[in-house]
C-alpha positions as CSV (number, residue, x, y, z in Angstrom):
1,X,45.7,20.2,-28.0
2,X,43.5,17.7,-29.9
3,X,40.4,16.0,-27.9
4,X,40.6,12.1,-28.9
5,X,37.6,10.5,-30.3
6,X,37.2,7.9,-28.0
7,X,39.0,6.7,-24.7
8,X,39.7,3.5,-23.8
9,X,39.3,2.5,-19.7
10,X,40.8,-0.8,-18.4
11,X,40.6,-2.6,-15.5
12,X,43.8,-2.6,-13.4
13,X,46.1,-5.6,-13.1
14,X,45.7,-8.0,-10.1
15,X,48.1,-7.7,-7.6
16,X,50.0,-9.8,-5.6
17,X,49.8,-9.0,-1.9
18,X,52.3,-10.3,0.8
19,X,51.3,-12.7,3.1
20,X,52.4,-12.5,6.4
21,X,54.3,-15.9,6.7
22,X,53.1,-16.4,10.3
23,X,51.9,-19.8,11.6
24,X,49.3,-20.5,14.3
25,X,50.5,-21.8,17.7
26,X,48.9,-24.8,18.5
27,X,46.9,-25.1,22.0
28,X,49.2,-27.3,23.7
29,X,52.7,-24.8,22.3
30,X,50.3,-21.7,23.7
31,X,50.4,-23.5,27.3
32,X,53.9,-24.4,27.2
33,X,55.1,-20.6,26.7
34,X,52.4,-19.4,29.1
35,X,54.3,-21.5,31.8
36,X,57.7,-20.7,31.0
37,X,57.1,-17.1,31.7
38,X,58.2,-15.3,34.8
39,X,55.0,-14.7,36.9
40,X,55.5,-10.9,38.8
41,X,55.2,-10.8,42.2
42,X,52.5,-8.6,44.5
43,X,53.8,-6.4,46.7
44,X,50.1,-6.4,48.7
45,X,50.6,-9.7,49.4
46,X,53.9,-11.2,48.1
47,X,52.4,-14.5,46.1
48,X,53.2,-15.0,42.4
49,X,49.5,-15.0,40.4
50,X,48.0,-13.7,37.7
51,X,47.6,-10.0,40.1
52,X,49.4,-7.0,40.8
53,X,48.9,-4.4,44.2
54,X,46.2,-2.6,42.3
55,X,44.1,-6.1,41.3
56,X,45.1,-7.5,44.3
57,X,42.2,-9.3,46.3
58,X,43.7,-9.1,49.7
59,X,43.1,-5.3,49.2
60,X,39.5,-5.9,48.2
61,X,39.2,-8.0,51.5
62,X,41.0,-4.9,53.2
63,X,38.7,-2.4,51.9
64,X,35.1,-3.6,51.2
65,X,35.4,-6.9,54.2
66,X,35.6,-4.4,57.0
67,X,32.8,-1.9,56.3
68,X,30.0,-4.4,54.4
69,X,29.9,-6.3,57.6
């Protein structure tokens, strides 16, 4: 096997990367899904919020009301 003279190093070609094709949801499209969606329901206290039993603050009340005062 011969060992060439001299070796010639070039830079790589530029690729073309995929975009993802997604948009940005505007504010007021953000609010309209956020209110079409089916709220779940507590079972500490039955009411349809933004809370489940463990985050529930009828429990905190239960809890921490009774032996703070």
């Amino acid at each position: 096997m011969s060992i060439p003279s001299s070796i010639d190093v070039r830079p790589p070609n530029i690729s073309k990367t995929k975009g993802s094709g997604k948009r940005l949801k505007g504010g007021m499209e953000l609010a309209m899904e956020e209110k079409e969606k089916q709220r779940r329901t507590c079972s500490m206290c039955g009411k349809k919020e933004k809370h489940n039993k463990r985050s529930c603050p009828m429990l905190k009340e239960m809890f921490f009301g009774s032996s703070l005062m």
